[in-house]
GUVOZA-570861 format. One line per 2 residues: number of its first residue (from 0); their letters; for each residue x, y, z of N, C-alpha, C, O, CB. Coordinates in Angstrom, 2 decimals. Last residue first. Glycine has a CB too. Layout:
NUM) A) X/Y/Z/X/Y/Z/X/Y/Z/X/Y/Z/X/Y/Z; ...
REM end
This chain:
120) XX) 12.32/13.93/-9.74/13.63/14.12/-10.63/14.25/14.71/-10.90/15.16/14.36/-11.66/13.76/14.02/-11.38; 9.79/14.00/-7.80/9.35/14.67/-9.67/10.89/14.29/-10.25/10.84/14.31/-11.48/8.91/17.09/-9.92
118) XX) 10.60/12.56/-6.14/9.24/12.07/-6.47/9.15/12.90/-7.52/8.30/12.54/-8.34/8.05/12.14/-5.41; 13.08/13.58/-5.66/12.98/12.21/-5.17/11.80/11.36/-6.23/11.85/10.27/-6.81/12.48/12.29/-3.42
116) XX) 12.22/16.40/-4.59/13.47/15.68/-5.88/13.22/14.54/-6.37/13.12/14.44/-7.59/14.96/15.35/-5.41; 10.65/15.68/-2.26/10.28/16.70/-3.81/11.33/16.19/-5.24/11.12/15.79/-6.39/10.82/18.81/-3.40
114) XX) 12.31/15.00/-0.60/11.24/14.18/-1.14/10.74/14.68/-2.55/10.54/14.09/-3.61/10.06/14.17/-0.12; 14.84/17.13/-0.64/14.88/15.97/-1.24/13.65/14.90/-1.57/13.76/14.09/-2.49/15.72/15.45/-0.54
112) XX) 12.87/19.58/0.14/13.31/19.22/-1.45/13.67/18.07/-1.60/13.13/17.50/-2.55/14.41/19.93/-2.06; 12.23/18.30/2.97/11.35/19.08/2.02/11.69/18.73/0.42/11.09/17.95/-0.33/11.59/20.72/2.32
110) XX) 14.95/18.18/3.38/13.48/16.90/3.96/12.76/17.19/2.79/12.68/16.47/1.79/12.27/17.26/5.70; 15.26/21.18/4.11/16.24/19.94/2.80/15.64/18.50/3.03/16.41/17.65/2.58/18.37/19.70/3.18
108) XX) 13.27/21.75/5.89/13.19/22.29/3.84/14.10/21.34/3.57/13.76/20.53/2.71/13.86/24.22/3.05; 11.51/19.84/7.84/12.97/20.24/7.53/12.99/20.95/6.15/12.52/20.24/5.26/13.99/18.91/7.50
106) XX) 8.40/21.24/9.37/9.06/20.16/8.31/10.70/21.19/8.18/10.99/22.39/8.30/7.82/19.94/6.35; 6.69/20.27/12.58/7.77/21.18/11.38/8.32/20.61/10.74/8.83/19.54/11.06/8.83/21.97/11.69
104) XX) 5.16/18.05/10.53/5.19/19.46/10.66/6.05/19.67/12.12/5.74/18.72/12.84/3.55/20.11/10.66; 6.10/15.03/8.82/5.43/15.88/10.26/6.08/17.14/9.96/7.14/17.34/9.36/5.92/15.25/12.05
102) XX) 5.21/13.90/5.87/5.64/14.26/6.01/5.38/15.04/7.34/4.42/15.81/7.23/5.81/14.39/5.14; 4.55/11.04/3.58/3.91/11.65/4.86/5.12/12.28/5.49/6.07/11.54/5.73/3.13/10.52/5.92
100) XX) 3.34/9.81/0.63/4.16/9.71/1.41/3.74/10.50/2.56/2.53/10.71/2.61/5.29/9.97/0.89; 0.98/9.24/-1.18/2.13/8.80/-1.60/3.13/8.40/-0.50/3.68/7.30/-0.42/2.62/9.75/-2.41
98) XX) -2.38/8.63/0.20/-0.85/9.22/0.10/0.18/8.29/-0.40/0.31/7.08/-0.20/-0.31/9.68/1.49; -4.51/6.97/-0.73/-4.10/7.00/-1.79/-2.98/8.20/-1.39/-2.55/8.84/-2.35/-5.21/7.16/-2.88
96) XX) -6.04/5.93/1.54/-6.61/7.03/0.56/-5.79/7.10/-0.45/-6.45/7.40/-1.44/-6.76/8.41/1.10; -3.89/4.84/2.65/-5.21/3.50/2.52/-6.07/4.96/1.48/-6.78/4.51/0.58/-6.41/2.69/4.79
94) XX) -2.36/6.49/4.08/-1.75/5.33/2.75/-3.12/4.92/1.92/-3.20/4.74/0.71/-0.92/3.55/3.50; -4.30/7.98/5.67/-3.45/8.56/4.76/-3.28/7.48/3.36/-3.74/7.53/2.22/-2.03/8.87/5.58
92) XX) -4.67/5.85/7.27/-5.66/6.07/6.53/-5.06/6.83/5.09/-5.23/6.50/3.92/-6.70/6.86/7.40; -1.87/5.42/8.26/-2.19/4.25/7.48/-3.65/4.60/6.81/-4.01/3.86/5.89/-2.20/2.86/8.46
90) XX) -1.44/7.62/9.80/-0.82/7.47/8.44/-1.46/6.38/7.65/-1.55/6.47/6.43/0.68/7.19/8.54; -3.46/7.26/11.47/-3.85/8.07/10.53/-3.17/8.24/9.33/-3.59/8.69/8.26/-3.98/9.08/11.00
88) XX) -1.68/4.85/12.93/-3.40/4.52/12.30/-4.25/5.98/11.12/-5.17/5.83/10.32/-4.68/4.42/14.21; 0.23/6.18/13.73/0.64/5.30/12.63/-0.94/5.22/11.98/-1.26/5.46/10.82/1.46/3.69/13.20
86) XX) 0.04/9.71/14.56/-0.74/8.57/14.79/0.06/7.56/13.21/0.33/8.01/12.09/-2.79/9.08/14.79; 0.90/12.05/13.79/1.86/11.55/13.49/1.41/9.88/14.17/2.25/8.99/14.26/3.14/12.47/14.02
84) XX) 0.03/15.88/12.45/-0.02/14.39/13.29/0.87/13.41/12.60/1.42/13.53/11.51/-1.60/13.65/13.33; 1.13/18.13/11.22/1.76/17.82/12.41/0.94/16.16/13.39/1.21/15.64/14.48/1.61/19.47/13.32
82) XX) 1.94/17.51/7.75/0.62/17.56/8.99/1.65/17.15/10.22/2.54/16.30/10.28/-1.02/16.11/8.75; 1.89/16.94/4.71/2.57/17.19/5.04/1.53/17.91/6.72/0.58/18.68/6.61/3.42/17.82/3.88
80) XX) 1.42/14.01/2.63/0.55/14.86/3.39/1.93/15.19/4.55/2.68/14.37/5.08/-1.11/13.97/4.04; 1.61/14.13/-0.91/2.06/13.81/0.04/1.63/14.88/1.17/1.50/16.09/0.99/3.34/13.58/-0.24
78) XX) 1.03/12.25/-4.04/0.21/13.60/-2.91/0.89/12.97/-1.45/0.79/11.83/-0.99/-2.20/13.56/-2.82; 1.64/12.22/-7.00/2.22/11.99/-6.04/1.27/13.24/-4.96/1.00/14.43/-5.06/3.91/12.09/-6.38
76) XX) -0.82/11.40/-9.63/0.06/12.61/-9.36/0.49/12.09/-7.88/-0.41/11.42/-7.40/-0.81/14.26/-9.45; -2.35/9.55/-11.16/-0.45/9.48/-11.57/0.37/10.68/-10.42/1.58/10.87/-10.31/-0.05/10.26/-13.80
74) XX) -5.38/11.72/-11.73/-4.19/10.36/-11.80/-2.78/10.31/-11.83/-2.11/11.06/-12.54/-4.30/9.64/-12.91; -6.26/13.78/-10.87/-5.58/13.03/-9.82/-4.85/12.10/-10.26/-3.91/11.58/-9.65/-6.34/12.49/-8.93
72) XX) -8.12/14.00/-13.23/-6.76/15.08/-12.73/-6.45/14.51/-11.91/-5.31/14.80/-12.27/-6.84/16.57/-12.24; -9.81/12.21/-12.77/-8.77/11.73/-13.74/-7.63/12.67/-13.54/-6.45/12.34/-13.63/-9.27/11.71/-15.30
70) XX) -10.72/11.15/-9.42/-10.58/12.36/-10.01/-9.39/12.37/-11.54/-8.19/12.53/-11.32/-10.07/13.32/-8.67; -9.80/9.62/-7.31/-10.91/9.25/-8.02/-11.22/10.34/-8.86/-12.44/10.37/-9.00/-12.01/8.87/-7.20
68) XX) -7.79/10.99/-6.33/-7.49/9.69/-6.87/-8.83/9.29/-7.26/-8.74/8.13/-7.67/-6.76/8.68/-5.87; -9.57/13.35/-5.11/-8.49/13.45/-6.24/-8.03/12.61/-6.86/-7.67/12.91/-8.00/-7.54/13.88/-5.98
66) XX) -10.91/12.19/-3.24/-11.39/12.93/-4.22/-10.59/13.20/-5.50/-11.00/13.23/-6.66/-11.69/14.03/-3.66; -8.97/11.13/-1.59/-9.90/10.21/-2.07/-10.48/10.77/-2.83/-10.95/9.93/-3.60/-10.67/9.63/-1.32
64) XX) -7.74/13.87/-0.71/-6.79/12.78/-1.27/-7.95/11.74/-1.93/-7.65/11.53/-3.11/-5.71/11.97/0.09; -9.25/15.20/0.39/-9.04/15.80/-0.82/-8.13/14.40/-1.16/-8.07/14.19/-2.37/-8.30/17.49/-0.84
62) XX) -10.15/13.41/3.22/-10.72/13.91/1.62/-10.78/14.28/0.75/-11.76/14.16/0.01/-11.11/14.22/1.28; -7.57/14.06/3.99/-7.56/12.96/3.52/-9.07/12.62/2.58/-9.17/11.87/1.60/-7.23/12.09/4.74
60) XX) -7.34/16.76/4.35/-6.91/16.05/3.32/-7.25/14.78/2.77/-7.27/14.43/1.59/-5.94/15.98/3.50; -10.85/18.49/4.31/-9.55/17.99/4.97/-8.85/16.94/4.15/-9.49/16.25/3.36/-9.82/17.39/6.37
58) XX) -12.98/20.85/3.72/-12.33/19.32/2.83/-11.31/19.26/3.69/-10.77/20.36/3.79/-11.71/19.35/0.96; -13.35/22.92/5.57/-14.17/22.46/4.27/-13.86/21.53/3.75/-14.76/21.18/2.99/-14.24/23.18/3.28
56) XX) -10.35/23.19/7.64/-11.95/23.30/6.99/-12.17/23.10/5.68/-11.31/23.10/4.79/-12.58/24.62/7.14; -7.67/20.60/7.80/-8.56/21.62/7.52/-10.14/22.24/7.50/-11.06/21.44/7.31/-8.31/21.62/6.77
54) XX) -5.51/18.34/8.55/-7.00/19.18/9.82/-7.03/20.22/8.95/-6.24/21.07/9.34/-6.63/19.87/11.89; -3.36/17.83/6.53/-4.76/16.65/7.27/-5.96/17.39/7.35/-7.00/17.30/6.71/-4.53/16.04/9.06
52) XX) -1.99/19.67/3.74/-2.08/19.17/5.16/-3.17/18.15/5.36/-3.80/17.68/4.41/-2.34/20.34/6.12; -0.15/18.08/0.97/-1.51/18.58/1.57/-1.39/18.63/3.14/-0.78/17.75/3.75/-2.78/17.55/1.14
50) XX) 1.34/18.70/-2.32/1.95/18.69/-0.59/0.09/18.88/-0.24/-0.72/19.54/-0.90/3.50/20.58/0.15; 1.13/17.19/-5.69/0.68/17.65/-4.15/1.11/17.50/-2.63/1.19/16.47/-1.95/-0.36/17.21/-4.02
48) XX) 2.88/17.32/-8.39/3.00/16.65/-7.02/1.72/17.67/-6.18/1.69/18.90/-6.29/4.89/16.80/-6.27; 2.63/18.35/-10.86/3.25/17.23/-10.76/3.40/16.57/-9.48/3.92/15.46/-9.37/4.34/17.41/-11.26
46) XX) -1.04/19.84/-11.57/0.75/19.49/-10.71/1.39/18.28/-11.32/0.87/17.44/-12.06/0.68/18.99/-8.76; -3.22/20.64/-13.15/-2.54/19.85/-12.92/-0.98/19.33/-12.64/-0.15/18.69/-13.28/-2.94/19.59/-13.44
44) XX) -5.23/22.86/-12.93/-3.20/23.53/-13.24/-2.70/21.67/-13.47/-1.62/21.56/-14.05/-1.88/24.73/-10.92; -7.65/22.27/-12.35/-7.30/23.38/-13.21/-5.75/23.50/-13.63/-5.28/24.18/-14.55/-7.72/24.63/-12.50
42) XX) -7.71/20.48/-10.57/-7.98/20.17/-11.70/-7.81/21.18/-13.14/-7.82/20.97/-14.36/-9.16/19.78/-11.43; -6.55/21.42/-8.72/-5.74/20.21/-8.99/-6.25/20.21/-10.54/-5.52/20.01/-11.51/-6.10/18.72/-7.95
40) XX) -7.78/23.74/-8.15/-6.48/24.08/-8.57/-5.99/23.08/-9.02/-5.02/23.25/-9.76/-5.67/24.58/-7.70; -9.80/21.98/-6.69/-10.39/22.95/-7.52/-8.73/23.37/-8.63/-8.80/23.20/-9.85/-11.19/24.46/-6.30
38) XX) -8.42/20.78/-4.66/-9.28/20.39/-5.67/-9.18/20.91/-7.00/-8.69/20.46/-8.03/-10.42/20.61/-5.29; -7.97/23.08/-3.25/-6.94/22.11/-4.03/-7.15/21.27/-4.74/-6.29/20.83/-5.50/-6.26/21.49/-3.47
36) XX) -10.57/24.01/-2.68/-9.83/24.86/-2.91/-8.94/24.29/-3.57/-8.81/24.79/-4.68/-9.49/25.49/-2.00; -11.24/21.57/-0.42/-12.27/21.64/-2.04/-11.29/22.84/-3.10/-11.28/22.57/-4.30/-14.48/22.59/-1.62
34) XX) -8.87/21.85/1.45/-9.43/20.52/0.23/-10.01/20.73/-0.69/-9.67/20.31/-1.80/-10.30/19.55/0.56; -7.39/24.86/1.32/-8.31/24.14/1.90/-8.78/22.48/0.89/-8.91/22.41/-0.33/-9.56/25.33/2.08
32) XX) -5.89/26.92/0.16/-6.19/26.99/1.49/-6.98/25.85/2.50/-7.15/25.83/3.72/-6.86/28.08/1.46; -3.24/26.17/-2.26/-4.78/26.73/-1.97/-4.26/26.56/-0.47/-3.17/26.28/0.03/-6.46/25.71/-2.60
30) XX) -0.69/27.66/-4.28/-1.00/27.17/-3.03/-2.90/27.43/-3.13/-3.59/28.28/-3.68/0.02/28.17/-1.68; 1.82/26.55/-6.74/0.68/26.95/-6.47/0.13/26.39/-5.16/0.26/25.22/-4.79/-0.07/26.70/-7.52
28) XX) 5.04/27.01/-7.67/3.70/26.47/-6.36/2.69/27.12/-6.42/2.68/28.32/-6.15/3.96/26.64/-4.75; 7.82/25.28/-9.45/6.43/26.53/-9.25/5.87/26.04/-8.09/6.10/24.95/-7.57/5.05/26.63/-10.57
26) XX) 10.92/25.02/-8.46/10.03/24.51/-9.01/8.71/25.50/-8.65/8.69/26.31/-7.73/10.04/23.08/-8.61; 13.80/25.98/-8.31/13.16/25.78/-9.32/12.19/25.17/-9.82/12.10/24.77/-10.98/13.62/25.60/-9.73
24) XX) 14.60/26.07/-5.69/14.74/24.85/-6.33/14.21/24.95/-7.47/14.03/23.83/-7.94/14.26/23.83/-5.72; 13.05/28.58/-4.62/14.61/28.55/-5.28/15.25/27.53/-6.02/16.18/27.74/-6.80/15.54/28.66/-4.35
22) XX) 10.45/27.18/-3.86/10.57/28.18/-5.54/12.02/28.23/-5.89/12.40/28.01/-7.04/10.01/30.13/-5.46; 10.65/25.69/-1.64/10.65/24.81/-3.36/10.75/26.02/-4.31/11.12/25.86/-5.47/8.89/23.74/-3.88
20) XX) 10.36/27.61/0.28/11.46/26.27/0.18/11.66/25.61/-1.50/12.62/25.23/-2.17/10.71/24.79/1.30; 8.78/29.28/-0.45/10.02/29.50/-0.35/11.18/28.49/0.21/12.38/28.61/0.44/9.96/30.51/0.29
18) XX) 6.60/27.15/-0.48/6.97/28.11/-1.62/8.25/28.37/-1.34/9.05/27.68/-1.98/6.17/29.41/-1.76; 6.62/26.68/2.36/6.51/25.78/1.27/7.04/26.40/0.02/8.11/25.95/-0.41/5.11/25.34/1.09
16) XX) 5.66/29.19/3.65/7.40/27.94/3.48/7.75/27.16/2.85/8.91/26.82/2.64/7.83/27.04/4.25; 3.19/29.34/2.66/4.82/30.51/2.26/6.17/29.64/2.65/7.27/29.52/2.12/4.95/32.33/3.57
14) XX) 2.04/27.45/4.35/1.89/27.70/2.49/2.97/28.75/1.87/3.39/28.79/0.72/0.19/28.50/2.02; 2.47/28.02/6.41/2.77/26.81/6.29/3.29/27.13/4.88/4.42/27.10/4.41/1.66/25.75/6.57
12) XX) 1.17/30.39/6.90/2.81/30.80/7.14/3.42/29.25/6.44/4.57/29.19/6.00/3.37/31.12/9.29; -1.72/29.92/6.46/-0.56/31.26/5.20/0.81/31.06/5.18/1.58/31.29/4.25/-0.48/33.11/5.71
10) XX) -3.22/27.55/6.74/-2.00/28.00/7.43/-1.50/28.91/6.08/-1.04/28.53/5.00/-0.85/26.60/8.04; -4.39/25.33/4.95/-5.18/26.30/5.88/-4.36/27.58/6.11/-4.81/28.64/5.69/-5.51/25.62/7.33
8) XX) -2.97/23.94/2.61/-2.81/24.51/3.96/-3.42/25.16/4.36/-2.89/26.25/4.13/-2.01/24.99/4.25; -1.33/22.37/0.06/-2.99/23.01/0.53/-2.84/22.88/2.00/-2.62/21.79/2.53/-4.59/21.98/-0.06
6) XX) 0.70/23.29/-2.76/0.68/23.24/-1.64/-0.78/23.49/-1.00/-1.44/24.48/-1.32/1.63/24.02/-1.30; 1.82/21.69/-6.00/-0.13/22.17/-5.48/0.54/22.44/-3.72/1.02/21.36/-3.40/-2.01/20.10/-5.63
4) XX) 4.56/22.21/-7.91/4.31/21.46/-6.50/2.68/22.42/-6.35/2.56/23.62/-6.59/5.90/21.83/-4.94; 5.61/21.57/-11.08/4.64/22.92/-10.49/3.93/21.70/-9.37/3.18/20.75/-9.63/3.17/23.96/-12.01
2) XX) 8.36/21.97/-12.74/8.00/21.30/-12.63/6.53/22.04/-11.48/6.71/23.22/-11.18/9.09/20.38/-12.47; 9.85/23.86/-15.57/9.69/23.90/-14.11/8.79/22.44/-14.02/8.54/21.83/-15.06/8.84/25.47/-13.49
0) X) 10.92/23.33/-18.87/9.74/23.79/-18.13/9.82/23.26/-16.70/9.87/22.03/-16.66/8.42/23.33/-18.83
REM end
C-alpha cells in the first residue's frame, strides 16, 4: 500500500507540483487549499506526512500545525512546511509548533522526494 503525502497550499500550481513530484514516486496526495481545509483531510484520510505552506487564508500553517499536534489525527505524523519565507525566527515558530522540517519555495523535486523518502522510507 502507497504511502499518502496531505499537500496544503493556497497556490493550485504549488499543489500540482507537489503531486507531480511525489505521484511518480509512488506515493498518493491528497491536496487542500488552506489550514482548516487540511485539517479537515488530516482527520479524514490520515497521511503519513504533511507538506504545508505558512501565508494562507483561513488557517495559515503554523495554525494548522498547533491544531493538528493537538489533534489525535495529528499524532506521530511528520508536517513539514514547505513556504517561500525563510526568517530563522519563523522557522523557529515553525519548530516551536510542532514542524518536523522546513522546506523554501522554489522547492527542488529531488529535495522534495529525498525529504519525503527520508521521513516515510
Amino acid at each position: 500500500m502507497s504511502k499518502t503525502v496531505l499537500t496544503i497550499d493556497d497556490s493550485k500550481a504549488v499543489r500540482d507540483m507537489v503531486m507531480f513530484t511525489l505521484e511518480p514516486e509512488g506515493y498518493a496526495v491528497i491536496a487542500a487549499e488552506n489550514g482548516q481545509d487540511g485539517l479537515d483531510k488530516l482527520r479524514a484520510n490520515r497521511p503519513n506526512l504533511v507538506i504545508t505552506d505558512l501565508n494562507m487564508p483561513i488557517m495559515n500553517g503554523l495554525d494548522f500545525i498547533s491544531n493538528a499536534r493537538a489533534d489525535p489525527a495529528g499524532t506521530g505524523i511528520p508536517i513539514v512546511m514547505l513556504t517561500t519565507e525563510s526568517a530563522p525566527d519563523m522557522k523557529a515558530k515553525g519548530k516551536e509548533a510542532g514542524a518536523t522540517g522546513w522546506i523554501n519555495k522554489p522547492f527542488d523535486a529531488d529535495k522534495l522526494v529525498a525529504v519525503t523518502r527520508k521521513l516515510l522510507g
